[in-house]
C-alpha positions in Angstrom: -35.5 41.0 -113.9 -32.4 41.9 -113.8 -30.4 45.1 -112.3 -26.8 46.7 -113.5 -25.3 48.8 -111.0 -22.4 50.8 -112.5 -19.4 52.4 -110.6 -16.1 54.1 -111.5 -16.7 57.0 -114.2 -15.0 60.4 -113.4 -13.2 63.1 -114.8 -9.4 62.3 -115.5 -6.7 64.1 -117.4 -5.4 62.9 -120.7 -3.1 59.5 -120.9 -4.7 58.8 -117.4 -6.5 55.9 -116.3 -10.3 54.6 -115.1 -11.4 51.4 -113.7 -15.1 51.1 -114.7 -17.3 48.3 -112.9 -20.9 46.7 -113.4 -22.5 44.1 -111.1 -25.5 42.8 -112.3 -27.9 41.0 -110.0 -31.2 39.2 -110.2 -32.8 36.6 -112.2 -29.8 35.4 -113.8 -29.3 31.7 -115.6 -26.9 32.5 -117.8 -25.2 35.6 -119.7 -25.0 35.2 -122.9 -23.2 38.4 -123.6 -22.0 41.4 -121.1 -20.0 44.4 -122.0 -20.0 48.2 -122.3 -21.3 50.8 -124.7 -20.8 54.5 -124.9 -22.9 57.6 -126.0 -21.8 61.1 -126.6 -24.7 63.7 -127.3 -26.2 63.6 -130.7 -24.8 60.2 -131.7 -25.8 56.4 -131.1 -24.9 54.1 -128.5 -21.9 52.1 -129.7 -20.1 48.9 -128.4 -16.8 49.4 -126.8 -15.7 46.0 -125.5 -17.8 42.9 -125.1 -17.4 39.1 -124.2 -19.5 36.6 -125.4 -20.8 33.8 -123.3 -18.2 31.7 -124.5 -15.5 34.3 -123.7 -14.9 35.7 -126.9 -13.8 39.2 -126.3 -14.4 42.2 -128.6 -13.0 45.6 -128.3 -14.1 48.7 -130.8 -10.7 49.7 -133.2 -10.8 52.7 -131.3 -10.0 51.7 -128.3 -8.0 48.2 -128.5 -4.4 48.1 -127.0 -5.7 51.1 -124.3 -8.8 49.1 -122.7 -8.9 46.0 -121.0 -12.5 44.2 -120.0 -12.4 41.5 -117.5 -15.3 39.3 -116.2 -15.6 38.1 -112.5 -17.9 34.7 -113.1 -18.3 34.1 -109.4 -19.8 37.9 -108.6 -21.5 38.5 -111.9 -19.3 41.2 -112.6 -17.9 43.4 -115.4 -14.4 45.5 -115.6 -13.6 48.0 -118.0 -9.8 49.0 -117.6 -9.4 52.4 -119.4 -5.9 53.6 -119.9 -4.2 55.6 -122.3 -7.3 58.0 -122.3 -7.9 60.5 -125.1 -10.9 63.5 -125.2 -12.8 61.4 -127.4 -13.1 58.7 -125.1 -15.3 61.1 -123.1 -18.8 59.7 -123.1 -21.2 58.0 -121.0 -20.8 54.6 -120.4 -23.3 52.2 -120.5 -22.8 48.2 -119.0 -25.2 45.9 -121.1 -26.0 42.5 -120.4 -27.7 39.8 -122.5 -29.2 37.1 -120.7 -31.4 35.0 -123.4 -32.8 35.4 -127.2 -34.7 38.9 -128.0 -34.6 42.6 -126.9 -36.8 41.6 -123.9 -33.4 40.1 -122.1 -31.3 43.0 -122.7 -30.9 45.0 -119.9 -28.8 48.2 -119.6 -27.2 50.1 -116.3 -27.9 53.6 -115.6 -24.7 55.1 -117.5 -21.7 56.4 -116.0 -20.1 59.7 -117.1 -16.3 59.4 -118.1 -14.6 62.8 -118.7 -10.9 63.0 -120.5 -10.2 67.0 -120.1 -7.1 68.5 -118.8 
């Protein structure tokens, strides 16, 4: 098993800036992929910015040149630097980590909320 604890969402005034974390823990050989993933009511859960085992890094069009993901190896750790926020970056965000082949080695935090309102 494996366990994503999430910290850093908030409400925060347009152009401003969030640092979002996720440390994952447990039963851990090797991540294959780890990132983030926002929802807004009503829609689906979309990718925001992911790197891939081999540190390949992904961002969504929406949001490249304003966020910045990081990866600390040595704590099993995620960063998601969000600056530049806009209103519809206001979601919850989600840290996802892939540890091996199948859905059944997916494992998702708890979702943190990230406001962008004046």
């Amino acid at each position: 098993q494996v366990q994503l604890v999430e910290s850093g969402g908030g409400l925060v005034q347009p152009g401003g800036s969030l640092r979002l974390s996720c440390t994952a823990s447990g039963t851990i050989r090797k991540i294959l992929m780890i990132g983030w993933y926002r929802q807004t009511p009503g829609k689906e859960r979309t990718d925001v910015a992911l790197i891939v085992g081999n540190g390949f890094i992904n961002y969504a069009d929406s949001v490249k040149g304003r966020f910045t993901i990081s990866r600390d190896n040595g704590k099993n750790t995620v960063y998601l630097d969000m600056n530049g926020l806009k209103p519809e970056d206001t979601a919850v965000y989600y840290c996802h980590v892939k540890v091996g082949p199948g859905p059944a080695n997916d494992y998702w935090g708890q979702g943190t909320q990230v406001t962008v309102s004046s």
